[in-house]
C-alpha positions in Angstrom: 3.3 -7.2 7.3 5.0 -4.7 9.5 5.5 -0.8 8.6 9.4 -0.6 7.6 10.8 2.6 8.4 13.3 2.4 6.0 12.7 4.5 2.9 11.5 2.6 0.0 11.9 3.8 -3.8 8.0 3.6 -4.0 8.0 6.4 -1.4 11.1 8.4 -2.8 9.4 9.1 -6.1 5.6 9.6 -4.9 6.2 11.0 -1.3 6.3 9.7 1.9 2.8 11.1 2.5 0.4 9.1 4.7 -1.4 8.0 1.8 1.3 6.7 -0.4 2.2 4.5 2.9 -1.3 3.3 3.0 -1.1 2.8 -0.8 2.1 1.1 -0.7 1.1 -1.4 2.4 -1.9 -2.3 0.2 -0.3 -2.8 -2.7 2.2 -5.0 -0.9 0.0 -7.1 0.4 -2.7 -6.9 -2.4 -3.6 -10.8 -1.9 -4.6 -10.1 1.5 -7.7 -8.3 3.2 -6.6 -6.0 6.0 -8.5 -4.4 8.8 -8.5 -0.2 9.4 -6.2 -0.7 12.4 -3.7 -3.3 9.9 -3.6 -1.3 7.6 -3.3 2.1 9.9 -0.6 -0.3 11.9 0.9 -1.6 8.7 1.6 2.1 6.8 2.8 3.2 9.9 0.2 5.9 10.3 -2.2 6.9 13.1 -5.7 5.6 12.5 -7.1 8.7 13.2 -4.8 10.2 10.3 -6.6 6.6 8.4 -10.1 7.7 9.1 -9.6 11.2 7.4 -8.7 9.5 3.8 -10.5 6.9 3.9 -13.8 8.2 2.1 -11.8 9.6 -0.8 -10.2 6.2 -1.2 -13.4 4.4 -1.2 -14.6 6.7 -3.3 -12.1 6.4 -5.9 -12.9 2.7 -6.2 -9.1 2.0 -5.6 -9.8 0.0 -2.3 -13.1 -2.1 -2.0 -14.6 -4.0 1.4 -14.3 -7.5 0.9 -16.1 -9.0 4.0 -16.3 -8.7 8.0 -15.0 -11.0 10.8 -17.0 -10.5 14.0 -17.1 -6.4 13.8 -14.0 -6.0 11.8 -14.6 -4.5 8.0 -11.7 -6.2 6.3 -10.1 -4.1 2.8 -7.8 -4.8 -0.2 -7.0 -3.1 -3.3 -10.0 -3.6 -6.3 -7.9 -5.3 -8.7 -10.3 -4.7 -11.0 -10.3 -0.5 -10.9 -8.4 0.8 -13.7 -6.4 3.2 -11.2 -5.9 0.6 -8.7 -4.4 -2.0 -11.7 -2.3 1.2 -13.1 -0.8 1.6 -9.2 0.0 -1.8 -9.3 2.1 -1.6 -12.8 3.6 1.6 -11.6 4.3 -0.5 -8.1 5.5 -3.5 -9.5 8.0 -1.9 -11.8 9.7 0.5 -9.1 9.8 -2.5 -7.0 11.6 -4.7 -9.8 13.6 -1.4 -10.4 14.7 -1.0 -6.9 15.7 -5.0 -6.9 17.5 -5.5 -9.6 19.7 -1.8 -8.5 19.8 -3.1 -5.1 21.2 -7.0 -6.9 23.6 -4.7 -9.3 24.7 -3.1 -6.4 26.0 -6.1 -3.8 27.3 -7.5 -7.3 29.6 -4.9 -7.3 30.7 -4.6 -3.8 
């Protein structure tokens, strides 16, 4: 999963701040684990700009380590956090939102 530089509705009504792109890329892709640099990659972000959030997101339970491969730490939302499951309602209906505008939309064109 690629960074899109297109503006999404997820990041027009929380901010396109570096941590609602690493939030969004993780919710995206919530089945998957992802590596730092994926992730860092996969927002669109610097790692560097990564590194400096990263505690607080640990710390908030909202992303857990779900195993290594070779020296990589691989991440994923905790589906099981009460934040990270209310980020994923929130997601999941401004995503439905946004398609059925953007379906009402070429309906009408």
């Amino acid at each position: 999963m690629k960074f899109n530089d297109e503006t999404t509705l997820f990041r027009e009504l929380f901010g396109d701040t570096p941590k609602v792109r690493v939030l969004e890329y993780l919710l995206e892709g919530r089945e998957l684990d992802h590596s730092i640099g994926d992730i860092a990659e996969g927002a669109g972000i610097n790692r560097v700009t990564l590194f400096r959030m990263w505690n607080s997101l640990e710390k908030s339970g909202i992303i857990i380590h779900t195993r290594n491969i070779g020296n990589a730490k691989l991440y994923r939302i905790n589906t099981e956090n009460p934040r990270a499951i209310f980020l994923m309602e929130i997601f999941d209906k401004v995503i439905n939102i946004d398609f059925q505008e953007t379906t009402i939309a070429v309906k009408n064109s």
